[in-house]
KEKE-3310 file (N, C-alpha, C; in steps of 0.2 Angstrom, whole numbers, plus 5000, padded with zeros to 4 digits):
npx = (5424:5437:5440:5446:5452:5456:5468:5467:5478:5497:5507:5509:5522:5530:5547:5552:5538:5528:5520:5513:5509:5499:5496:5491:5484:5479:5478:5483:5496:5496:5507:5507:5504:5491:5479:5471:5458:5456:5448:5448:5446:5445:5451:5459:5468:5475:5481:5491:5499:5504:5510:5505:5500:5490:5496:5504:5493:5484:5495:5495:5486:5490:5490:5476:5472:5479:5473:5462:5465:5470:5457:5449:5456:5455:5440:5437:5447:5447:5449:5461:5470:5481)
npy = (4541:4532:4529:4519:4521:4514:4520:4535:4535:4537:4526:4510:4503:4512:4520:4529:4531:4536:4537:4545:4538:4546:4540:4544:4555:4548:4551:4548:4553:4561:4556:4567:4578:4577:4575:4562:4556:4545:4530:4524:4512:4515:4508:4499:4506:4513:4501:4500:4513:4510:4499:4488:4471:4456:4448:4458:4465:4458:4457:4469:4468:4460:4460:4460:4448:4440:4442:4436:4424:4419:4421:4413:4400:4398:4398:4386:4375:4361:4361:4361:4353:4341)
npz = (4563:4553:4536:4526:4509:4495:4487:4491:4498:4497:4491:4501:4500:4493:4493:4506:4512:4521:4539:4554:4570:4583:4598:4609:4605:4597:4582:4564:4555:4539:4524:4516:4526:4532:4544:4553:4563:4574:4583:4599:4608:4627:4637:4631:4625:4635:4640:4630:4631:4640:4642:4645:4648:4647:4659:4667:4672:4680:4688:4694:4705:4714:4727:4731:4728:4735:4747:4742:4744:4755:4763:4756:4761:4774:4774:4766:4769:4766:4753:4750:4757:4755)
capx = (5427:5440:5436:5453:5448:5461:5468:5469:5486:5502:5509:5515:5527:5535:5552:5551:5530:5528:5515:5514:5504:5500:5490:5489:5481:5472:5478:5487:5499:5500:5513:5506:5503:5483:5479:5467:5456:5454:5442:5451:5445:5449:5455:5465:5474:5478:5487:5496:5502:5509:5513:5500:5496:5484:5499:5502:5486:5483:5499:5492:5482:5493:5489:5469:5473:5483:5468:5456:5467:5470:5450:5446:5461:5452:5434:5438:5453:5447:5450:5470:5473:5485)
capy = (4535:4535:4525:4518:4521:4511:4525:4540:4537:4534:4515:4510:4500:4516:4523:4534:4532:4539:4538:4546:4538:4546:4534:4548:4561:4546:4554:4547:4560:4555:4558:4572:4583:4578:4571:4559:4554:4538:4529:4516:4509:4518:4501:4496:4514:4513:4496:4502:4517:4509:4494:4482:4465:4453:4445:4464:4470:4454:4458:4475:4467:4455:4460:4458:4442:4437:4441:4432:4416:4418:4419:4404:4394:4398:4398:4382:4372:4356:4362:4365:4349:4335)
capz = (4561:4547:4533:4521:4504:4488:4481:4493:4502:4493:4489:4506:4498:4491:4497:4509:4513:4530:4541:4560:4572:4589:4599:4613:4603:4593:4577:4559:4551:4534:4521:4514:4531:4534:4552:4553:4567:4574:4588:4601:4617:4632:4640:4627:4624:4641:4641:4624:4632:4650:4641:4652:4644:4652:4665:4669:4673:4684:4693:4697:4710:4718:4736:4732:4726:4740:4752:4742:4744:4763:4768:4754:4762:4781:4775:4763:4770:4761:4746:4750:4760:4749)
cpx = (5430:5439:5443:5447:5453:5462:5469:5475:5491:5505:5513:5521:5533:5541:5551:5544:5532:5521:5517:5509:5504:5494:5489:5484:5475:5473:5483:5489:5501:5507:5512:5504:5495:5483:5473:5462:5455:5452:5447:5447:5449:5454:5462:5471:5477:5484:5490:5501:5505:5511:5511:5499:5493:5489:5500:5498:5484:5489:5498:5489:5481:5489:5481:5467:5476:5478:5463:5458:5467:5464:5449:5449:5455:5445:5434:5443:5454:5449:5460:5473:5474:5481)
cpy = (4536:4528:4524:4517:4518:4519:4534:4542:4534:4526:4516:4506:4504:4520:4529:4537:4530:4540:4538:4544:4541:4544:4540:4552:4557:4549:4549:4553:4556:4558:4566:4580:4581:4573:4570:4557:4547:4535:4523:4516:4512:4514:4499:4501:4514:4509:4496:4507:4515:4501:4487:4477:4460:4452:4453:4466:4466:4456:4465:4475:4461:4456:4458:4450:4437:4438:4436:4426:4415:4416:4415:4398:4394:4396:4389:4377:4366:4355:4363:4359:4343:4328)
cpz = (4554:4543:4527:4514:4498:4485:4483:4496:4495:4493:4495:4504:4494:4496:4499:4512:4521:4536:4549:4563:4580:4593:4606:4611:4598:4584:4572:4555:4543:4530:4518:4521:4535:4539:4551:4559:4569:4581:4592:4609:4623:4636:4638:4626:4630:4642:4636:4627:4638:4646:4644:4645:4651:4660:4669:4674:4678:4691:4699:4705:4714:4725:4737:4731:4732:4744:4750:4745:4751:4765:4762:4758:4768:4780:4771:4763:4767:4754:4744:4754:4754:4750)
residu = (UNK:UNK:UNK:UNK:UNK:UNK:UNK:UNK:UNK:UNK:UNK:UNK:UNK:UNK:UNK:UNK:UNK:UNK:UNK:UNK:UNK:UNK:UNK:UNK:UNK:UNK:UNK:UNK:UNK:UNK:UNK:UNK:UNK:UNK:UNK:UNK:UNK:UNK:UNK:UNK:UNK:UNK:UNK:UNK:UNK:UNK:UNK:UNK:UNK:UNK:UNK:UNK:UNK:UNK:UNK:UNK:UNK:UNK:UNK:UNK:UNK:UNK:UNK:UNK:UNK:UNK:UNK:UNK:UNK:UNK:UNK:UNK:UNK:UNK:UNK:UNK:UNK:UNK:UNK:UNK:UNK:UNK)
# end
């Protein structure tokens, strides 16, 4: 766990303060060369790195979506009649 401390990195509001983040390896490079470690959710690293948000992620599984509807329409008909 990396823990921000007032007073260890340089003023990010200074010109040219540079920070490298690689969200693959999980690491911050800061300006002085020192790589940091940092902890994230496998889930969440996943939909960061493929670019998934909630509508996404649901699209993924159009087709299982699509059979649930069919056998609720058959097994449920009332529920779909105007």
């Amino acid at each position: 766990m990396v823990v921000a401390v007032d007073g260890c990195l340089p003023d990010p509001t200074a010109p040219g303060y540079h920070l490298a983040v690689n969200l693959e390896r999980q690491q911050v490079t800061t300006p002085f060369g020192e790589v940091l470690a940092f902890a994230v959710d496998l889930f969440r690293k996943r939909c960061l790195l493929q670019g998934l948000d909630d509508i996404s992620l649901t699209l993924q599984h159009v087709a299982e979506i699509r059979t649930f509807e069919e056998q609720r329409k058959l097994a449920e008909p009332w529920l779909f009649s105007p």
